[in-house]
SELORO-680864 format. One record per residue (C-alpha): residue number from 1; y, z, x. Coordinates in nm, 2 decimals, padded with zeros to 4 digits. Example, Ala and Ser with C-alpha at 12.3 -4.5 7.8 and 13.67 -1.06 7.14 Angstrom:
# residues 2
1 / -00.45 / 00.78 / 01.23
2 / -00.11 / 00.71 / 01.37
//
This chain:
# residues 498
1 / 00.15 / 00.73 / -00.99
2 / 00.00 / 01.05 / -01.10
3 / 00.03 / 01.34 / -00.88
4 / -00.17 / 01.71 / -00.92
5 / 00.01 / 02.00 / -00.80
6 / -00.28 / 02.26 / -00.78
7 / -00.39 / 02.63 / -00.71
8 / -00.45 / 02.82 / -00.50
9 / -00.79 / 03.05 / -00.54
10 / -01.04 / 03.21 / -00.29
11 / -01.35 / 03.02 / -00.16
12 / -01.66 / 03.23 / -00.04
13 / -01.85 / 03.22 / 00.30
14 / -02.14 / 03.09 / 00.07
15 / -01.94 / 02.80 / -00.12
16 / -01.83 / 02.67 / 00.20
17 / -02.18 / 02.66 / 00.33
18 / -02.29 / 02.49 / 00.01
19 / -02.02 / 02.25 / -00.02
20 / -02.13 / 01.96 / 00.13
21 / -02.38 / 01.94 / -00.13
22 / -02.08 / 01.80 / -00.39
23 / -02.02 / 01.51 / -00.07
24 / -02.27 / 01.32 / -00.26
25 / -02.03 / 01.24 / -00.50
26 / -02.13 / 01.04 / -00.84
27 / -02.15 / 00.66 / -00.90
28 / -02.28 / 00.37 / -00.79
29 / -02.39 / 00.33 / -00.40
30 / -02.19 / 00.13 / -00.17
31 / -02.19 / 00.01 / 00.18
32 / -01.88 / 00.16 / 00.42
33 / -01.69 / 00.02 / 00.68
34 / -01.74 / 00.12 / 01.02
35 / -01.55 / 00.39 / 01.13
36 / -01.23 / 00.29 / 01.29
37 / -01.25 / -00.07 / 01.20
38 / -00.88 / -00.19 / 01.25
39 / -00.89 / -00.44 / 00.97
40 / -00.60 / -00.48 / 00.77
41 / -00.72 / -00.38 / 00.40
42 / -00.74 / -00.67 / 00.10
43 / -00.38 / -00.77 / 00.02
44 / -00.26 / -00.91 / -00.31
45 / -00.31 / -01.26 / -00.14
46 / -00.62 / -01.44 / -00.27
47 / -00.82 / -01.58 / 00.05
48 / -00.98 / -01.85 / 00.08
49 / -01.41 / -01.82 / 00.07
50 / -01.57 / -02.01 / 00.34
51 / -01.71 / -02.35 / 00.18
52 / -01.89 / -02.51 / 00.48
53 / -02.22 / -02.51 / 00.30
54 / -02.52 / -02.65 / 00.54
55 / -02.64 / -02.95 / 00.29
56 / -02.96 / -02.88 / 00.40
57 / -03.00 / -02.59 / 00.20
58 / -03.19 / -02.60 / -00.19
59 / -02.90 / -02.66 / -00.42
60 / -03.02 / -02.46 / -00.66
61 / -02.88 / -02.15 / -00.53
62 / -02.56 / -02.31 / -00.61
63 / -02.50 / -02.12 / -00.92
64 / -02.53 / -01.82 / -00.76
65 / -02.36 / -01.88 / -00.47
66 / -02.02 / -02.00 / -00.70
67 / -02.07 / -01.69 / -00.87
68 / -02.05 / -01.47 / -00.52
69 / -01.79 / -01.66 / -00.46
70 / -01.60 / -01.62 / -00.78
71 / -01.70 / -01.22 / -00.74
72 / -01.56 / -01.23 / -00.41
73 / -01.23 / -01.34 / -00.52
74 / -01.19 / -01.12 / -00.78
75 / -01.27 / -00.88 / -00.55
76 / -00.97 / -00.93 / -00.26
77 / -00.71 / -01.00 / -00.55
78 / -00.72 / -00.62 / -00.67
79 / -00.46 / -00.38 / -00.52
80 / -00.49 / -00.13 / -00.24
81 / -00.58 / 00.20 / -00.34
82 / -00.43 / 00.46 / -00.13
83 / -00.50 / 00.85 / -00.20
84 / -00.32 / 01.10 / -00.05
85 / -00.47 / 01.44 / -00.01
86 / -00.18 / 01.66 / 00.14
87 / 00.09 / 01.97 / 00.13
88 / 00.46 / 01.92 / 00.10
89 / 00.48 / 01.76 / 00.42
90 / 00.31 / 01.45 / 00.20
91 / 00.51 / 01.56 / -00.12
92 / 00.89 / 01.64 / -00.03
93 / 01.09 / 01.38 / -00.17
94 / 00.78 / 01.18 / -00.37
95 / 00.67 / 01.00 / -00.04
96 / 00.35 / 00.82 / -00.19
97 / 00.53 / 00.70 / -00.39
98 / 00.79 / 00.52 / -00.21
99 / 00.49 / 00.37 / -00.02
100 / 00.41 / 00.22 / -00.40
101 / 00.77 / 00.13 / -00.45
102 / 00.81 / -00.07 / -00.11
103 / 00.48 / -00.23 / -00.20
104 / 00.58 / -00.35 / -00.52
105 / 00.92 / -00.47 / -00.39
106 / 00.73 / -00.67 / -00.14
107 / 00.51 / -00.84 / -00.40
108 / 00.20 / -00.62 / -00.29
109 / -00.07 / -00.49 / -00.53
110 / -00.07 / -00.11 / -00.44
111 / -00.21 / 00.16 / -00.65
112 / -00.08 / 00.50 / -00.51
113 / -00.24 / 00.87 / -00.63
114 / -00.17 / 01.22 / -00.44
115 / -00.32 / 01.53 / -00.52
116 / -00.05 / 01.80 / -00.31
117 / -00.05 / 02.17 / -00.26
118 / 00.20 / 02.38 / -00.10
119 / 00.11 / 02.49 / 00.24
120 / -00.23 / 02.36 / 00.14
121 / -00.51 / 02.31 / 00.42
122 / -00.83 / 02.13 / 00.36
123 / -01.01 / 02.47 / 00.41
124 / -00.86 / 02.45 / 00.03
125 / -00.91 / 02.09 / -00.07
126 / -01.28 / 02.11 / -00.03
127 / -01.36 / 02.43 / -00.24
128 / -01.51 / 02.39 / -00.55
129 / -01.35 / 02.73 / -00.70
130 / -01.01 / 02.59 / -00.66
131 / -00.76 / 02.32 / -00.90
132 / -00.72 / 02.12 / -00.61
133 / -01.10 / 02.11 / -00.44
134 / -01.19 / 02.04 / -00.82
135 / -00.92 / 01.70 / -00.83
136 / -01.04 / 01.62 / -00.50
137 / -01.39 / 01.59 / -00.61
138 / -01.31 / 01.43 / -00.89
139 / -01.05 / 01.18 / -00.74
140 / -01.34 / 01.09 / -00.48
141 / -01.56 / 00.98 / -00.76
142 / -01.31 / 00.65 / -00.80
143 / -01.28 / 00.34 / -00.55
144 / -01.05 / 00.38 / -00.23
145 / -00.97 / 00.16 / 00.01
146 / -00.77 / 00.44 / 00.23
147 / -00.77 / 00.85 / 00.18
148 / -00.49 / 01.00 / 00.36
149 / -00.56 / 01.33 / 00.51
150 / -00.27 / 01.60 / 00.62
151 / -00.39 / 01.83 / 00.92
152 / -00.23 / 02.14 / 00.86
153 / 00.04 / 02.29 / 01.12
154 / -00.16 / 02.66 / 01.07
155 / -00.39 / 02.50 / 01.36
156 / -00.24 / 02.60 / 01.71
157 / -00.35 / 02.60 / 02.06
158 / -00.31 / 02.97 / 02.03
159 / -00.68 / 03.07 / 01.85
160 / -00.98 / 02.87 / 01.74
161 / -01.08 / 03.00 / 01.40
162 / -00.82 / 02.81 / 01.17
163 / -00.90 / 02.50 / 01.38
164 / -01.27 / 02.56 / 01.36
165 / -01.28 / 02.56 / 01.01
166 / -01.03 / 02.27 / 00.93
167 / -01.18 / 02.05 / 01.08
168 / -01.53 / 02.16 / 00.97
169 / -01.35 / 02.10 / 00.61
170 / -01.23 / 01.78 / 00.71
171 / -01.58 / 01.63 / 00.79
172 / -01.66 / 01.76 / 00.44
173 / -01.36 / 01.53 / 00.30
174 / -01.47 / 01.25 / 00.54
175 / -01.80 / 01.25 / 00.42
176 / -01.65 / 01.23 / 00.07
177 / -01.40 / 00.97 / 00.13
178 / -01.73 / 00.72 / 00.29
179 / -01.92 / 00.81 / -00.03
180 / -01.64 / 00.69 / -00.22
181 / -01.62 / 00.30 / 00.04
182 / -01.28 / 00.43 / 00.13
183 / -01.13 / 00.46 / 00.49
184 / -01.02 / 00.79 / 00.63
185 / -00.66 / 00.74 / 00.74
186 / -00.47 / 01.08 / 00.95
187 / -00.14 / 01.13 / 00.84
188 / -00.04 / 01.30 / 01.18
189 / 00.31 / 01.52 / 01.10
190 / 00.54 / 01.61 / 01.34
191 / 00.65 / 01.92 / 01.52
192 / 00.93 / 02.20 / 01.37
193 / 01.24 / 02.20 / 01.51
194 / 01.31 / 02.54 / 01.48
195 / 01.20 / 02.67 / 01.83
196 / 00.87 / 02.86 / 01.71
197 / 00.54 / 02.82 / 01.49
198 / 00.33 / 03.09 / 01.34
199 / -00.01 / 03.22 / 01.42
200 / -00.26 / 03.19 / 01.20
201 / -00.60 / 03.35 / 01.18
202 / -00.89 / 03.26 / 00.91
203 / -01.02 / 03.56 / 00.69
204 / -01.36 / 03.63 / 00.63
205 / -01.34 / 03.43 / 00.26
206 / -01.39 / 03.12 / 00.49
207 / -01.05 / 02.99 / 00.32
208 / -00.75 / 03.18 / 00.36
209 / -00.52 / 03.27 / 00.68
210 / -00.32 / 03.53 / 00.79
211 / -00.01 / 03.51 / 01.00
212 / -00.08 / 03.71 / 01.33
213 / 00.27 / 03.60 / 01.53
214 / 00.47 / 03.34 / 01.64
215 / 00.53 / 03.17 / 01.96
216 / 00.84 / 02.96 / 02.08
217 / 00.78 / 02.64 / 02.10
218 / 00.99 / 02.32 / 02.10
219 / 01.06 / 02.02 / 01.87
220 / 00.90 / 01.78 / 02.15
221 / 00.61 / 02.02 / 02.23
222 / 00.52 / 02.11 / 01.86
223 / 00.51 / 01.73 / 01.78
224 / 00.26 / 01.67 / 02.09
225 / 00.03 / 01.95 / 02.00
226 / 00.00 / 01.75 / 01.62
227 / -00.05 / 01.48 / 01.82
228 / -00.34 / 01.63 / 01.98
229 / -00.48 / 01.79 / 01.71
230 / -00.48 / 01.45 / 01.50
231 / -00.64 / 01.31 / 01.78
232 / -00.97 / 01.49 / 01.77
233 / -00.94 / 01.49 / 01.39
234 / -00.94 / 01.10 / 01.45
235 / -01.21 / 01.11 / 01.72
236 / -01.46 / 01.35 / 01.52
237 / -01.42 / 01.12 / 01.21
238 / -01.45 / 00.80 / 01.33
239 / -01.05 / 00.78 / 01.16
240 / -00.73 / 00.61 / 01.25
241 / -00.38 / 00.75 / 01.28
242 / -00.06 / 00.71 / 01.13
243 / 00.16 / 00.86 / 01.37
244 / 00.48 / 01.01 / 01.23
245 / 00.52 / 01.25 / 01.51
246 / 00.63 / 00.94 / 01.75
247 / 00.83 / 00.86 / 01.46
248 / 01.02 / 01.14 / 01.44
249 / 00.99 / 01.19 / 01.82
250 / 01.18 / 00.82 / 01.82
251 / 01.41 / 00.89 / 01.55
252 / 01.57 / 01.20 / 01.73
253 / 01.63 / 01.04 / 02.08
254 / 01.74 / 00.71 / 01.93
255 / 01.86 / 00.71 / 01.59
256 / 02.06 / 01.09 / 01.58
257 / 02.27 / 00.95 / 01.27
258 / 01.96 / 00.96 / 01.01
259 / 01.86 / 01.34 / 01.03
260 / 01.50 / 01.31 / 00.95
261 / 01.46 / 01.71 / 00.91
262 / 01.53 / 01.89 / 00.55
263 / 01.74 / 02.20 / 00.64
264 / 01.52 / 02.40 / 00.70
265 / 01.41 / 02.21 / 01.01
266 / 01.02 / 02.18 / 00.88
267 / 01.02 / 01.93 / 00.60
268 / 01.16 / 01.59 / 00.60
269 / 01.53 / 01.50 / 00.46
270 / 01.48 / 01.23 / 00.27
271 / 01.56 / 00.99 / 00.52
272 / 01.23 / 01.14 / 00.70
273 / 01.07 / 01.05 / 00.41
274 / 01.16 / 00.73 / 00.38
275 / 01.08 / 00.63 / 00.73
276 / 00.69 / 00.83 / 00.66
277 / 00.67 / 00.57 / 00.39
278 / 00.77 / 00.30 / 00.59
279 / 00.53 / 00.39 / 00.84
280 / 00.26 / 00.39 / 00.62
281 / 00.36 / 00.04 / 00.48
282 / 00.38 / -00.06 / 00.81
283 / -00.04 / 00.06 / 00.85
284 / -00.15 / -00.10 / 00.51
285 / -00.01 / -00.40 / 00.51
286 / 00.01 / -00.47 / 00.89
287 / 00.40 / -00.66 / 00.87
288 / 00.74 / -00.46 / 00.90
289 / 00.92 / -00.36 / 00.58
290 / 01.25 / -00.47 / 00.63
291 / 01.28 / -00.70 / 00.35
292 / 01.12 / -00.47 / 00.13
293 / 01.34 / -00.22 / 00.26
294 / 01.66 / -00.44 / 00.16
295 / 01.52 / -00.41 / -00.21
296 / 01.51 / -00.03 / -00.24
297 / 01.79 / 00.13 / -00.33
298 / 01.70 / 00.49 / -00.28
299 / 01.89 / 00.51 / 00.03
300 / 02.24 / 00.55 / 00.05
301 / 02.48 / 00.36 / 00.30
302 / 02.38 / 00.01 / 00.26
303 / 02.19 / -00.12 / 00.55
304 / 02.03 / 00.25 / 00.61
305 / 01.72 / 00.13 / 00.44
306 / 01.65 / -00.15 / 00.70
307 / 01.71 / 00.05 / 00.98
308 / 01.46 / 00.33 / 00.89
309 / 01.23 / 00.03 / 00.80
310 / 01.28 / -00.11 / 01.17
311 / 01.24 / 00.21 / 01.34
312 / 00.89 / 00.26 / 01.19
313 / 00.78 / -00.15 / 01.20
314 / 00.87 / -00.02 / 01.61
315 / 00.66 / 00.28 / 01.59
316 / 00.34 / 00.17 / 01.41
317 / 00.33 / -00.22 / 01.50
318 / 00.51 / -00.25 / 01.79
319 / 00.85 / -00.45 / 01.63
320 / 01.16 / -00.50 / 01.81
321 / 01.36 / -00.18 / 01.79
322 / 01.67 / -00.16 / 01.56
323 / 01.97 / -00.11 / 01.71
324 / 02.10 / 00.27 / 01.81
325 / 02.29 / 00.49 / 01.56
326 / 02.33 / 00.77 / 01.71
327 / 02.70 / 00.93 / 01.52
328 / 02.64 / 01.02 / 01.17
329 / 03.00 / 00.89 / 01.09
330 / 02.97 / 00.84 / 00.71
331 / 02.55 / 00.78 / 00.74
332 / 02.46 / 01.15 / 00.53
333 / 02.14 / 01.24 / 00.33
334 / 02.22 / 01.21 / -00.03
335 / 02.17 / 01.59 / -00.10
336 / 02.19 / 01.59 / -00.53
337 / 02.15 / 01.34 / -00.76
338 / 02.58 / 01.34 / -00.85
339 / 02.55 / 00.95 / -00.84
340 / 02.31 / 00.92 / -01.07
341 / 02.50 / 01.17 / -01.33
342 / 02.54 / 01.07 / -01.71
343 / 02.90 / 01.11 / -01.86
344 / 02.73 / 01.28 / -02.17
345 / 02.45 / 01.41 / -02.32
346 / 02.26 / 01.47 / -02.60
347 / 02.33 / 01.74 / -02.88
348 / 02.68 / 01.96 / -02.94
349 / 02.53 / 02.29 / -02.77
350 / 02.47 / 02.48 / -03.10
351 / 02.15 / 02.68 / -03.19
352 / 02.06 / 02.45 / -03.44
353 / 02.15 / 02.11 / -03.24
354 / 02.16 / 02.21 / -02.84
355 / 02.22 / 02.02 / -02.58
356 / 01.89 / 01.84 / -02.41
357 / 01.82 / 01.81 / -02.10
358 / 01.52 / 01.59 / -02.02
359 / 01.56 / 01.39 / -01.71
360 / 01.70 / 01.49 / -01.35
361 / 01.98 / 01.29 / -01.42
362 / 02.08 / 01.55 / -01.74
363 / 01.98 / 01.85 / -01.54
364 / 02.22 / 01.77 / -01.28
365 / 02.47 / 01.64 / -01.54
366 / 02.43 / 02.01 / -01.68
367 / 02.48 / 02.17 / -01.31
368 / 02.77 / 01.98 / -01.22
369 / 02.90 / 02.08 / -01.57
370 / 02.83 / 02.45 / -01.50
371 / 03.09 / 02.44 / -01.27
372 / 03.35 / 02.41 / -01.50
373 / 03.25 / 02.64 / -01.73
374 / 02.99 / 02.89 / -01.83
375 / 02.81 / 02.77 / -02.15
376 / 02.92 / 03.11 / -02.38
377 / 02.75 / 03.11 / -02.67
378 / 02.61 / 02.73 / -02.59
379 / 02.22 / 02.65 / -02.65
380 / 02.03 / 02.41 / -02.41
381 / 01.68 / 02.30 / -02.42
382 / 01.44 / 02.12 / -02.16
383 / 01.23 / 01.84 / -02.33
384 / 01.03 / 01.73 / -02.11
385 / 00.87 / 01.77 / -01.70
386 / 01.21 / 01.72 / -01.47
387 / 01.11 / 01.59 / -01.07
388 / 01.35 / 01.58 / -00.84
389 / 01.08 / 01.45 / -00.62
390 / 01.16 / 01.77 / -00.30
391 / 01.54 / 01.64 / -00.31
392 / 01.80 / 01.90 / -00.27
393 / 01.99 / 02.00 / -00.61
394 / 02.26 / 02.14 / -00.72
395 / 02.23 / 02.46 / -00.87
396 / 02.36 / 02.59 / -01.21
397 / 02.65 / 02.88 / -01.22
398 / 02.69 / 02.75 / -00.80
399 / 03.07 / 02.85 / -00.97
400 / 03.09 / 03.02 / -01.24
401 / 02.82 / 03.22 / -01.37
402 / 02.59 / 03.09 / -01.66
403 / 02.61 / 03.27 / -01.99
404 / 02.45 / 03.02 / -02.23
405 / 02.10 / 03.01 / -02.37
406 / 01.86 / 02.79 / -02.17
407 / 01.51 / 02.68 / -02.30
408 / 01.27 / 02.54 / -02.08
409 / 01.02 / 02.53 / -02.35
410 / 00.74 / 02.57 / -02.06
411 / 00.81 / 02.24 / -01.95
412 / 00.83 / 02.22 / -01.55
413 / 01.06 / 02.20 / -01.32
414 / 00.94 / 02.08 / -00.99
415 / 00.95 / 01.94 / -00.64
416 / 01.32 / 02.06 / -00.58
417 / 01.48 / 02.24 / -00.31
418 / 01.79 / 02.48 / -00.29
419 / 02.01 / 02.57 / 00.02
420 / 02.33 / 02.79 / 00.01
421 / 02.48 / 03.06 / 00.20
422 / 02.54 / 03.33 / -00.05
423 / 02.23 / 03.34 / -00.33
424 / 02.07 / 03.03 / -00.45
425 / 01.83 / 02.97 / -00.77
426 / 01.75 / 02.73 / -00.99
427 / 02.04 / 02.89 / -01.18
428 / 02.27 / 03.03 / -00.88
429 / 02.42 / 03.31 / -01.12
430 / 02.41 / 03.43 / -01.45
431 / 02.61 / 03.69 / -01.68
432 / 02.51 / 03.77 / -02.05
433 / 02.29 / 03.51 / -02.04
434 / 01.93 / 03.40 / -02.16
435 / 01.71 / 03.23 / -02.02
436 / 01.35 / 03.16 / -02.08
437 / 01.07 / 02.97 / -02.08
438 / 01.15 / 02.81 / -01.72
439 / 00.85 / 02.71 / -01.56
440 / 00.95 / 02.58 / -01.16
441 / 00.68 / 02.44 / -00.93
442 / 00.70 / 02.34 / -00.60
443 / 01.01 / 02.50 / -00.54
444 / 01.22 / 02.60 / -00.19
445 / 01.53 / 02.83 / -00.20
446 / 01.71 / 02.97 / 00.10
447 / 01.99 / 03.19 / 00.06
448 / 02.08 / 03.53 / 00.16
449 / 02.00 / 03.65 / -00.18
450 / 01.69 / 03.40 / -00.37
451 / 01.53 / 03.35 / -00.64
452 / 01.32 / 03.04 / -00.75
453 / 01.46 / 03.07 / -01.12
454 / 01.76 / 03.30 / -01.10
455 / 01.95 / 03.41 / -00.79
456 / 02.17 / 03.70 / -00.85
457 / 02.15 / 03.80 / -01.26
458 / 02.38 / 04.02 / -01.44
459 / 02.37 / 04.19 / -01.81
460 / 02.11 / 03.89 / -01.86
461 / 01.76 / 03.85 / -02.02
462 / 01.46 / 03.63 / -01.86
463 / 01.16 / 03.64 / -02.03
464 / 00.86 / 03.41 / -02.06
465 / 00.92 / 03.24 / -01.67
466 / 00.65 / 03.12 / -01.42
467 / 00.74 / 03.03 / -01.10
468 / 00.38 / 02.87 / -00.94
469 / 00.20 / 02.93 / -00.57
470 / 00.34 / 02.61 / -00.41
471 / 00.70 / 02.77 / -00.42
472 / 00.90 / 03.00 / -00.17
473 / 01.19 / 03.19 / -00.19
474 / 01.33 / 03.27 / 00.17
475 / 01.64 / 03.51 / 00.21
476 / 01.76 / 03.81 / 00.42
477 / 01.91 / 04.05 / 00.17
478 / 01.75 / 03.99 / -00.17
479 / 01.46 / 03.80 / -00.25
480 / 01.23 / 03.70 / -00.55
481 / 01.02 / 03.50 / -00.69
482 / 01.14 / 03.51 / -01.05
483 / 01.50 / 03.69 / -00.97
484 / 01.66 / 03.74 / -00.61
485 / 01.89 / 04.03 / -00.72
486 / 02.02 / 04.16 / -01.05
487 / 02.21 / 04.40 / -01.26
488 / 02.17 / 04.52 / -01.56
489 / 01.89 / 04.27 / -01.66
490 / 01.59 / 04.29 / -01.84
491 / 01.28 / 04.07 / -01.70
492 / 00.99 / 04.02 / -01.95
493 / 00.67 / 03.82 / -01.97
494 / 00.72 / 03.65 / -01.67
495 / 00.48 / 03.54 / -01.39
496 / 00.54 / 03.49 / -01.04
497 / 00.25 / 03.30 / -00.81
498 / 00.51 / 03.18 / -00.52
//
C-alpha cells in the first residue's frame, strides 16, 4: 500500500471557486452507481453470468454475447479498490492497511491506497495549490470501487463557516470520486474524551481555520454530534456510513478492557485501530472478521483479535455481540515494538563501519540499547524510511543521555508517537552529542518539556533536521519543534513545519 503524507499550503477564495473545474477528472467515461446503493462491492469470488438465453434469439450474436460474458468475469474477479482520503484519525497505527491485511488473511482481493494529512480537512484535499489536493486529483484519475472520506472534528455545532465550507469541499470530492465509478463511503470518527473540543473559524483564504475557543463537551456528546454531522455529509452526497462513533460508543460501555483511545484521549490506541479496520471489513465485504481476525497477529493477548473483530461484526452488521471484558487484567496496548527487538545489529559503531539502523525493529533495538549506555564516541546511520505506523515508541536517552553520532541521512522517520512525564523526543536526551540529518513526519510528543527530534539537549549539535507540518509537539514548560529545551547547543540548518 502506498500512502502520501502531504502539505499543507494556502488555497485562494478564487481556486476554490474554480475547483470544480478539475472534478472532470481524465480518462475514459463510465456509468456510476446510484447513490446509496447498499450492494456489497465485487469480491474475489467469480460469479456465475446468467445463461438462460431465450433460443429464440439470432445466434449469431453469440460471439459477442460469450465475449460480454467472458468481460464480465474478468471484471468481478479483480480486487476491491479502497482509497482513503483522511488525517491521522485514518493514519494512526497504519489502519488502511490493516483493512488490506485482514482482507488478504481472509482470501479477499483488496487493493488498499491512503493519501493522509495531519489535522487535514477537505477544505485542503480539494485545492489544487496543495501536495495533497494535487495526489487527490491524481489518485481520482484511477478506478475505485469505494473512496473513504474523513469529516473533520474542526466542524462544531458552535459556528457555521468551517461546516459551510467542508461540506461544500466534500461535494467537490464526491463529484470526483463518481467521475472516477467509485462509491463515496463516510468514515464517521468518534467523539474526544477529553471533556472539550475547539472552535474553529474559516479565514478569508477559503482554506484555513483559526481556533476561536473551546467548549466542554463530553465523550458521549462529542461522538453524537460526528454522528450528526456524518449524517448530512451522507444525506447531501447520496453516501453511506461507516460508523465508528457507535463503535467506540460500544466499546467503552461494554468492552472497558481494550482502551480504544491513544493517550491523548483523541486518536485511537491501536486496539481502536484495529476495531476501525474491522469495521470497515465488516462494510466491504458484508461478513464478520473473526476468522480473519484469528490470523492476524498484530494484536497482543491471544484471543483480543477476535473479540475486537466481534464487537465491530455487532456494530456494522448486526452480529451477535462478543462476550463482556470489562477489567484490563493483563489485556494492555502493546505500546513499543520491544517484542519485535533484534539481539544485534549491523556494523561495530565506528565512523568508518557504524551501526545501521533501517527498520523499526533496529530503531527500537537502538532505543532499548540507549538505556544501557550512551553511545560515546559511537556512529549510527539510518538507511532507509522507518514507520512505526502512529504506535507509541520508545525513545532514545529515556535513561541515559545520548552522546553518539546519529545520521539520519534525510531518510524519514514517521507516524510515531511519544508520551512521558518529564521531556520526550525522538531522542529523549542528549549530551555532547550529534545529531543530524533526522527528518520526522507525522510525529506526536507530549511531555512537560518536547521536542519532535530532541527533548532536552545539552553541549550538543543538531544541524540539517526537518520536522514536517503533520507533527505536534505538546508540553507545558518547554516546547519545540526541532528541540524542547537545551543548553549549550548549537542548532543549524534545520527546518521546522510542525
Amino acid at each position: 500500500m502506498k500512502r502520501s503524507f502531504l502539505s499543507v499550503l494556502s488555497l485562494s477564495i478564487m481556486t476554490l471557486l474554480l475547483f470544480p473545474m478539475f472534478a472532470a477528472c481524465s480518462g475514459d467515461s463510465v456509468t456510476t452507481d446510484a447513490p446509496g446503493s447498499t450492494e456489497a462491492p465485487a469480491s474475489n469470488e467469480t460469479e456465475t453470468a446468467d445463461t438462460s438465453a431465450d433460443t429464440s434469439e439470432d445466434t449469431s450474436a453469440g460471439t459477442e454475447a460469450g465475449t460480454e460474458a467472458a468481460d464480465t468475469t474478468e471484471a468481478v474477479s479483480k480486487p476491491i479498490r479502497v482509497l482513503f482520503i483522511g488525517n491521522s484519525l485514518t493514519y494512526y497505527n497504519s489502519m488502511p492497511d490493516i483493512v488490506e491485511k485482514l482482507g488478504t488473511l481472509a482470501g479477499k482481493q483488496i487493493e488498499v491506497e491512503a493519501a493522509t494529512q495531519g489535522s487535514g480537512t477537505m477544505c485542503e484535499q480539494i485545492s489544487l495549490t496543495t501536495e495533497i489536493g494535487k495526489n487527490v486529483k491524481r489518485l481520482l484519475t484511477e478506478k475505485w470501487d469505494y473512496v473513504v472520506l474523513q469529516p473533520s472534528r474542526r466542524i462544531t455545532d458552535k459556528e457555521n463557516t468551517v461546516k459551510d465550507a467542508e461540506i461544500a469541499a466534500g461535494k467537490v470530492l464526491d463529484g470526483m470520486i463518481k467521475a472516477a465509478g467509485a462509491k463515496t463511503l463516510i468514515y464517521c470518527t468518534w467523539g474526544n474524551n477529553t471533556g472539550t473540543s475547539n472552535i474553529y473559524e474559516m479565514l478569508a483564504n477559503g482554506v484555513d481555520a483559526k481556533v476561536t475557543g473551546s467548549f466542554s463537551i463530553s465523550q458521549d456528546n462529542h461522538s453524537k454530534l460526528m454522528q450528526q454531522i456524518c449524517r448530512e455529509y451522507c444525506d447531501v452526497l447520496g453516501a453511506e456510513m461507516v460508523d465508528c462513533a457507535e463503535l467506540f460508543r460500544y466499546m467503552l460501555k461494554n468492552q472497558k478492557a481494550y482502551n480504544v483511545y491513544y493517550s491523548d484521549n483523541r486518536h485511537p490506541s491501536l486496539y481502536g485501530s484495529f476495531a476501525v479496520a474491522c469495521a470497515f471489513y465488516s462494510f466491504l465485504f458484508k461478513e464478520s472478521p473473526v476468522e480473519a481476525a484469528k490470523k492476524y497477529s498484530g494484536i497482543t493477548p491471544s484471543g483480543s483479535a477476535e473479540i475486537l473483530a466481534a464487537a465491530a461484526s455487532h456494530i456494522v452488521l448486526g452480529t451477535e455481540a462478543p462476550e463482556k471484558h470489562n477489567t484490563a487484567a493483563s489485556i494492555q496496548v502493546t505500546k513499543d515494538y520491544s517484542h519485535l527487538a533484534v539481539t544485534e545489529w549491523k556494523g561495530s559503531g565506528t565512523e568508518a563501519d557504524p551501526y545501521i539502523v533501517s527498520t523499526a525493529e533496529e530503531f527500537n533495538y537502538f532505543a532499548a540499547q540507549s538505556e544501557k549506555e550512551s553511545f560515546l564516541g559511537k556512529y549510527i546511520k539510518q538507511t532507509a524510511d522507518i514507520s512505526f505506523g502512529g504506535s507509541e515508541v520508545r525513545p532514545v536517552g529515556a535513561k541515559t543521555p545520548f552522546a553518539g553520532t546519529y545520521d539520519g541521512q534525510n531518510y524519514k522517520v514517521s507516524y510515531f508517537s511519544i508520551t512521558l512525564d518529564d521531556m520526550a523526543g525522538l531522542f529523549c536526551k542528549t549530551n555532547k552529542a550529534t545529531v543530524k540529518n533526522v527528518s520526522v513526519s507525522c510525529a506526536t510528543v507530549l511531555s512537560k518539556i518536547a521536542g519532535c527530534v530532541v527533548g532536552f539537549a545539552a553541549n550538543s549539535t543538531i544541524e540539517g533536521s526537518y520536522v514536517d507540518h503533520g507533527s505536534s509537539s505538546t508540553g507545558s514548560l518547554r516546547v519545540g519543534g526541532i528541540v524542547g529545551n537545551m543548553s549549550a547547543t548549537t542548532v543549524r540548518n534545520c527546518k521546522n513545519a510542525a
